[in-house]
N, C-alpha and C positions, 0 to 999 in steps of 0.2 A: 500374484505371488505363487499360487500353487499351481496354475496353468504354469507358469514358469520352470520352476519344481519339477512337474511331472513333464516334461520334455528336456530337464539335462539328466535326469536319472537314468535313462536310455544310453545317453554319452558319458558319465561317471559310471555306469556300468561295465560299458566295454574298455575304456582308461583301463578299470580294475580287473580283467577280465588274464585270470590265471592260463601263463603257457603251458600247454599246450591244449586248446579246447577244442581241437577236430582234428583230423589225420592229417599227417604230414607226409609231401612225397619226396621219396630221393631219389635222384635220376640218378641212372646207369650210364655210362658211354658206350657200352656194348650189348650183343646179344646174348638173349636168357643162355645158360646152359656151362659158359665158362668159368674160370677157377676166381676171378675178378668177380663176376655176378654172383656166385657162388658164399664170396666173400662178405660180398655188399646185402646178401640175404641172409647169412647170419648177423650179421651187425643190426640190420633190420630189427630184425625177431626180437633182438637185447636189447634195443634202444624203446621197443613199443611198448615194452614188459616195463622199463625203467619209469617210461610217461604217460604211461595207461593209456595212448590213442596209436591208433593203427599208424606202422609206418609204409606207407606203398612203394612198390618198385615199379618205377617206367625206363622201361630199356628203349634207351634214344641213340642207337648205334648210329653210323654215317659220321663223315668227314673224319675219321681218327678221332673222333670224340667232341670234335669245335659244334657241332648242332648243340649238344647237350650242354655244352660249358656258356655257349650262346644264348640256351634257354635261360640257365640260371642267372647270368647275370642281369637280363632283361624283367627278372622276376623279382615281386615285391620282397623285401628285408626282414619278412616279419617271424621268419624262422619257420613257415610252411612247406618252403622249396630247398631242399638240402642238394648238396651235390657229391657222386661218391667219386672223387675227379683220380686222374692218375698221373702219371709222371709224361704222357704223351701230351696229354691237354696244360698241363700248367708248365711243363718245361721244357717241351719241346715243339710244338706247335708254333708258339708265338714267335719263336725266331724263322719259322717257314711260313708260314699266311701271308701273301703280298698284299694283302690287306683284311688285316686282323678282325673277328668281329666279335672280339673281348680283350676286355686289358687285365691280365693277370693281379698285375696290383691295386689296381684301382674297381672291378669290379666285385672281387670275391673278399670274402671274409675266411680267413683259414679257419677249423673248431680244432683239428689233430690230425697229427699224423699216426695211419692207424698201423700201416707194415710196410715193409721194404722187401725188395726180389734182389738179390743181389744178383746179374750175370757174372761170370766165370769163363776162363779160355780153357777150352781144350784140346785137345791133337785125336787125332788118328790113330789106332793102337799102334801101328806098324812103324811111328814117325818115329829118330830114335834119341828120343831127349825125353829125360825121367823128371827132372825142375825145368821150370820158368828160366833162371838164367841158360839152361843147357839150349833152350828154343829158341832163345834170343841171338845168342850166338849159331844155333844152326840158321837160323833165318839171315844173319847179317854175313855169313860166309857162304851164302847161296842166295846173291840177288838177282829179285825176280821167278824166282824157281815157286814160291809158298804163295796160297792164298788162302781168300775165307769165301765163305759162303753165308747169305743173309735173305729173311723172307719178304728183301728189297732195301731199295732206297731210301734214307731218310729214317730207318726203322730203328729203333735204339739198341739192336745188335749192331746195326751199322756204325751208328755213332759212338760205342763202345770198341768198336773194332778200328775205326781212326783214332780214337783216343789213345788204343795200346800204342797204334803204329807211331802215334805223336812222340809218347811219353816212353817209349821203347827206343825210339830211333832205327826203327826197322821200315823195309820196303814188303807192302803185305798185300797184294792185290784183292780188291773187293769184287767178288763173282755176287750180283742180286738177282734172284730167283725170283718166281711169283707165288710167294708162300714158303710158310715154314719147310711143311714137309720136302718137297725136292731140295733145300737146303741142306736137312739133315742128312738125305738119303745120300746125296756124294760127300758131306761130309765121314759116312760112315764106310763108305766105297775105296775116300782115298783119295777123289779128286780134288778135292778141298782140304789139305792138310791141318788145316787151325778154323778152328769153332769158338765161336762166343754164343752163349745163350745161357738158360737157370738150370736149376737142378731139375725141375719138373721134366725139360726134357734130356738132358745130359745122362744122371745120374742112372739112370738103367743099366746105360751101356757104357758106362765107367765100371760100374760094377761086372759086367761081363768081360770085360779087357778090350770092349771092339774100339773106345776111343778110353782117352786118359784123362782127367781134370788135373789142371798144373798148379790154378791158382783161381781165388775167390777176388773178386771185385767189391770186398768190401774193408770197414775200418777195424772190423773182427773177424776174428772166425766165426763159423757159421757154425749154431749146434745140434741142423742137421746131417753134417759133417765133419766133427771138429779135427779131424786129424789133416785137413787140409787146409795149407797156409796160404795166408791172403798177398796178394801181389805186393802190397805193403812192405810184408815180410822178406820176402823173396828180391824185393830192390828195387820194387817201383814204386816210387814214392807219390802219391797222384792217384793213382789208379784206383778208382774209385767211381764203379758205374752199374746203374742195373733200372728197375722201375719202381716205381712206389706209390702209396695209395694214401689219399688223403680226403677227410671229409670237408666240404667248404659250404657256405652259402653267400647269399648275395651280400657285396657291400651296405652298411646300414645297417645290421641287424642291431635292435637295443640290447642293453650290457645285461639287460637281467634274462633276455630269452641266449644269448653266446655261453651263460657260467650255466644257465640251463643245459646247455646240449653238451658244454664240456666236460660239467661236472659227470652229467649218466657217460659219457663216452669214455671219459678215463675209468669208471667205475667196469664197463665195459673190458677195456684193453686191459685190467687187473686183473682180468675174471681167468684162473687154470684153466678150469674147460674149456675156454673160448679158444687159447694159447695153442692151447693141443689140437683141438682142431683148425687153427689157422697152420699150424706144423706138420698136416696133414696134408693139407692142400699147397705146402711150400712155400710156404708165407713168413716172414719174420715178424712176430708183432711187435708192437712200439706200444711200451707200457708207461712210461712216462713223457705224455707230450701237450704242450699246451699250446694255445692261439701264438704267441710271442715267437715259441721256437717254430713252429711250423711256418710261420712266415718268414721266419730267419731260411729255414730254408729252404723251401721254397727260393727265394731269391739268391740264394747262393747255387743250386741247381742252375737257374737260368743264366746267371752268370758264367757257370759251367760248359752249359752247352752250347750257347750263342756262337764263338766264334769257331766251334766243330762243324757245327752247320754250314754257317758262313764258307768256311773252307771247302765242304764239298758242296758247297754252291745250289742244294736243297733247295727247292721251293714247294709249294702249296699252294696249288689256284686257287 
């Protein structure tokens, strides 16, 4: 009876065993140094303070982010492997992987949705349309004449940029670059009349007159710009595209370590100072979000972009 005893107290120990009792790590899909890792290391910092155990960063860049989305789902439930995922890996990826090695819905567990990047179109200062409807109509009385510029294929400026051409009914030729920069640089030149991308790199040169922002790609205005109206407004009803950041962990996690990470994580995305510095870095925070809605949309993303893809016929080895 007490030999007994003393060999399940070892197993009723760890049963009872409070989350979070050693460091937790949350992978990055990208490398150190950008506005996304940036992002994900202060959340870090707030999340470690929330649960008294170190949060660590492993930057698992490669494949557009599938290595890292790959690790998490093949990693145990138990709320030690976090994942700080983006809008490349959960919603757009999986309609390009000609064979997938994660299933968005079935391997992750959403915790929140923590910001949104809206992209945005913009012209050329010289182009000469002041609104959205004014470009639409210059673009559809000059076919063939306008394109854009993207840092490639498959990139969700691309996929934003078939979207307008969709939901515009416009002819809009895709010039893809290899990288941002020579994209912006003829965008800014002239060779590329219309631009899609965020305000991180826009907004400078909106503000200098060398290109214009006509319209925000989202379901608001933006408030770090609010005098500028969302496609929405302007008459495209649809239009609605950009990237966004979401915490997730593996399928399985138990319900009492998920209200664990939700509850510090909204406590988190409530926090002013946090706000203001994600507003800093161009970020929209998302202060009210929970497991339920993040997977709502999540799944309404994917649904979104599947047949954009499909259309420009994108793939992923």
């Amino acid at each position: 009876m007490v030999a007994a005893l003393a060999i399940a107290l070892p197993v009723l120990s760890q049963a009872q065993e409070t989350y979070p009792s050693r460091p937790i790590k949350l992978l990055v899909p990208f490398a150190p140094g950008g506005t996304t890792d940036l992002f994900a290391r202060k959340y870090a910092e707030r999340l470690a303070r929330r649960l008294g155990q170190p949060v660590v960063i492993e930057n698992k860049s490669g494949a557009a982010g599938a290595i890292a989305a790959a690790e998490t789902a093949r990693a145990k439930p138990d709320g030690y492997t976090l994942f700080f995922a983006s809008s490349t890996t959960l919603a757009i990826l999986p309609s390009m992987m000609a064979n997938p090695t994660y299933d968005v819905e079935r391997d992750f567990a959403p915790i929140a949705l923590l910001g949104i990047t809206p992209l945005m179109v913009a012209i050329n200062g010289a182009v000469p349309a002041k609104t959205l409807p004014e470009l639409l109509t210059l673009i559809k009385a000059n076919p063939g004449k306008y394109s854009y510029g993207t840092s490639g294929t498959g990139s969700a400026n691309h996929l934003v940029g078939e979207l307008f051409r969709k939901i515009g009914g416009v002819e809009l030729l895709h010039v893809p670059y290899k990288g941002s920069a020579p994209a912006l640089q003829d965008a800014l030149s002239g060779i590329n009349a219309v631009f899609f991308d965020s305000f991180v790199t826009i907004l400078p040169h909106h503000k200098t007159g060398k290109m214009r922002i006509l319209a925000i790609f989202s379901e608001k205005r933006s408030k770090l710009a609010p005098e500028l109206p969302t496609a929405i407004e302007a008459g495209m009803p649809g239009m609605v595209g950009g990237s966004f950041q979401v915490i997730v962990a593996p399928n399985g996690m138990p319900a009492a370590v998920m209200n664990t990470l939700q509850t510090a994580t909204a406590e988190i995305m409530r926090d002013g100072v946090f706000q203001d510095e994600l507003d800093a870095l161009m970020f929209e925070p998302v202060s009210e979000s929970t497991p339920e809605r993040t997977k709502a949309f999540i799944r309404g993303e994917l649904a979104k972009w599947a047949p954009i893809i499909k259309a420009t016929g994108t793939k992923l080895d």
